[in-house]
Each structure stands twice: as structure tokens, then as C-alpha cells.
C-alpha positions as CSV (number, residue, x, y, z in Angstrom):
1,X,0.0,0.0,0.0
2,X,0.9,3.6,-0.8
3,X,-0.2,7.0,0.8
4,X,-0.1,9.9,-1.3
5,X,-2.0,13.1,-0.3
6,X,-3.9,11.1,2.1
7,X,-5.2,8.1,0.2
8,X,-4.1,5.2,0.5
9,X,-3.9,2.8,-2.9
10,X,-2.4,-0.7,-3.3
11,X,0.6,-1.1,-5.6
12,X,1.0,-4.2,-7.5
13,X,4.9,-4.2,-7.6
14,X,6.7,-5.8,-5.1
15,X,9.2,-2.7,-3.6
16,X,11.9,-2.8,-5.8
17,X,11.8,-6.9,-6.1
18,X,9.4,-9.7,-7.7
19,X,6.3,-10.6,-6.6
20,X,6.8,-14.3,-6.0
21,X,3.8,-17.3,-5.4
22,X,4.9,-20.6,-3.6
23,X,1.9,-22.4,-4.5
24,X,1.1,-26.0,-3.1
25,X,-1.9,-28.4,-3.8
26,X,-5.1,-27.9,-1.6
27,X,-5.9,-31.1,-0.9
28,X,-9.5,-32.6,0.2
29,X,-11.8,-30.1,-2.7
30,X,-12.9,-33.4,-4.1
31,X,-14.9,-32.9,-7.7
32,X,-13.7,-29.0,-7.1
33,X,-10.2,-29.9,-6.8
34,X,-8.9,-29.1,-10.4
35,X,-11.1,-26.4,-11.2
36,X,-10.2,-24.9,-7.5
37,X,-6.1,-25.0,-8.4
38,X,-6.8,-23.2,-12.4
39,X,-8.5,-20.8,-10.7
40,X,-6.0,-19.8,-8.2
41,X,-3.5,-20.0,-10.9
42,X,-5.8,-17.4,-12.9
43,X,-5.7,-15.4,-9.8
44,X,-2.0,-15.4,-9.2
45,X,-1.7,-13.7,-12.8
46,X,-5.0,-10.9,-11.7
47,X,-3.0,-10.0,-8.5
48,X,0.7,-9.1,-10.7
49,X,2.7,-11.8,-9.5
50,X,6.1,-12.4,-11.6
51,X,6.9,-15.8,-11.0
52,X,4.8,-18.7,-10.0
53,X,6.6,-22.1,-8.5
54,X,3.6,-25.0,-7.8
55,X,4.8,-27.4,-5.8
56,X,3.1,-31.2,-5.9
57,X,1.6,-33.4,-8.6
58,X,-1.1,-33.3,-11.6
59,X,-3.2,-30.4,-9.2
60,X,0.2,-28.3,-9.1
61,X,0.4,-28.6,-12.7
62,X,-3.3,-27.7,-13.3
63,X,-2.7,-24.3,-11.4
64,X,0.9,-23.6,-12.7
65,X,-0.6,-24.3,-16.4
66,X,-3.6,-21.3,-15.9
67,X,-1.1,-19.4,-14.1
68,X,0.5,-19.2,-17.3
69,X,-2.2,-18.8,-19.3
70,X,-3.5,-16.1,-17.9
71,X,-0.2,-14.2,-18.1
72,X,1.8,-15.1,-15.0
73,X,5.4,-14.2,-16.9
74,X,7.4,-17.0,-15.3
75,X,6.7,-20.5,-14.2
76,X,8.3,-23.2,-12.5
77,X,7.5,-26.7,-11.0
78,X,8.4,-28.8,-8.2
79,X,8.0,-32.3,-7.6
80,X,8.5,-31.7,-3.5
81,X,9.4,-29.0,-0.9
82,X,13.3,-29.6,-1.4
83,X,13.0,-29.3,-5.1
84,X,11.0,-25.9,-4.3
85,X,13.6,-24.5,-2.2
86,X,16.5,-25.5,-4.1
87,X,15.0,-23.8,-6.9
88,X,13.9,-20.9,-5.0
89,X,17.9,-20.4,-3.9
90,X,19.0,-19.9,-6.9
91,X,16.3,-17.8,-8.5
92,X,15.8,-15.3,-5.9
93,X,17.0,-12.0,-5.7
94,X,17.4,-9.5,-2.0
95,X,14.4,-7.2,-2.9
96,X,11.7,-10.3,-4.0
97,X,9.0,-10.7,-2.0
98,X,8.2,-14.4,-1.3
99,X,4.3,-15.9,-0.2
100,X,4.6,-19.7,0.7
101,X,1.1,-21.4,0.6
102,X,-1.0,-24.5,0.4
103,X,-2.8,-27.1,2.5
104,X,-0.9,-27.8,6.0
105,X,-0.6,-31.3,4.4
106,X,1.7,-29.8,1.5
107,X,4.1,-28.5,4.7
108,X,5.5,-25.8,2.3
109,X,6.6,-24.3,5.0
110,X,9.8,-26.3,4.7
111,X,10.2,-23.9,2.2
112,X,10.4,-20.8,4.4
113,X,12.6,-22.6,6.6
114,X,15.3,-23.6,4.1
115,X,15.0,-20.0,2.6
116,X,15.6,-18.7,6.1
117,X,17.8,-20.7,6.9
118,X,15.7,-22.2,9.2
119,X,15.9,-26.1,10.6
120,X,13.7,-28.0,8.6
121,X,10.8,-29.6,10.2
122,X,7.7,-31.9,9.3
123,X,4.3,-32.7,10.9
């Protein structure tokens, strides 16, 4: 968000850096499930983000494809967390901004923690 003159409006570059999506699969949807991920992958492109990395199987690959499609400039995918992160190390930059997300069951946060330097722990 910026201020100017006393109203506030919502930027759609990351400061200085790339807006980055860590995208897992949501798992229990059910029939919903691969509509559910191309959807979110369409979204990804609405909200400005530069690089999308899906993380999983087939749904991964459902969302990373409309991500694409809907004009998401780069994509990546990842088989598992490690993958993701190893990936992640060499692509990112200091000013990128970085959201990790998915169903707890995904544990993308494994993610964070290697980027952070974190320990890396599971459920």
C-alpha cells in the first residue's frame, strides 16, 4: 500500500523486487479440486505476480498451467518441498517478496525454513 495526499492505494509491484507465489496443492476439494487450483493459478496472474513455483503433482500442474495462461510471466514446477527450495535459492534476488502457501498437508513451510535458513521440520 501507498499513501499519497492522504489516500491510500495498493501497488501491484513488489518494492523494488518480484512478486513471487509458492503455490502448493489444496488437498480434500474433491470434484472441485482441479477447477479450484486453475483458478487460483488465474488469480496469481489478476494479482501481478512475476513468477509462479507449484509445488506437488497433476493439481500443481493444473494451477501452474492457468497461471500461465492467464499471463503469469514466469513458471516453475516442483516435484517436492526440497526441489521448491533449491529452486527458490538460486532464482531469488534480495528485494523479491516471497508468499509460501498451500494445505498444512503440503508442509510448504519447509520452504520458508530452508529460505531462512531455518531447521527444517515436518508434521
Amino acid at each position: 500500500m501507498t499513501e499519497t495526499n492522504g489516500e491510500t492505494t495498493e501497488t501491484t509491484e513488489a518494492a523494488g523486487g518480484r512478486r513471487i507465489a509458492v503455490l502448493g496443492e489444496m488437498l480434500e476439494l474433491g470434484d472441485e479440486a482441479v477447477e479450484a487450483h486453475r483458478e487460483i493459478g488465474r488469480f496469481a496472474a489478476e494479482s501481478g505476480v512475476d513468477l509462479v513455483v507449484a509445488v506437488g503433482g497433476d493439481l500443481a500442474k493444473q494451477l501452474a498451467l492457468a497461471a500461465g495462461a492467464a499471463g503469469v510471466p514466469d513458471i516453475a514446477m516442483a516435484g517436492d518441498n526440497a526441489t521448491a527450495a533449491a529452486y527458490l535459492e538460486s532464482v531469488l534476488r534480495p528485494d523479491d517478496v516471497v508468499l509460501v502457501k498451500a494445505s498444512r498437508g503440503g508442509q510448504l513451510w519447509q520452504i520458508a525454513q530452508a529460505l531462512t535458513g531455518q531447521p527444517v521440520t515436518s508434521l
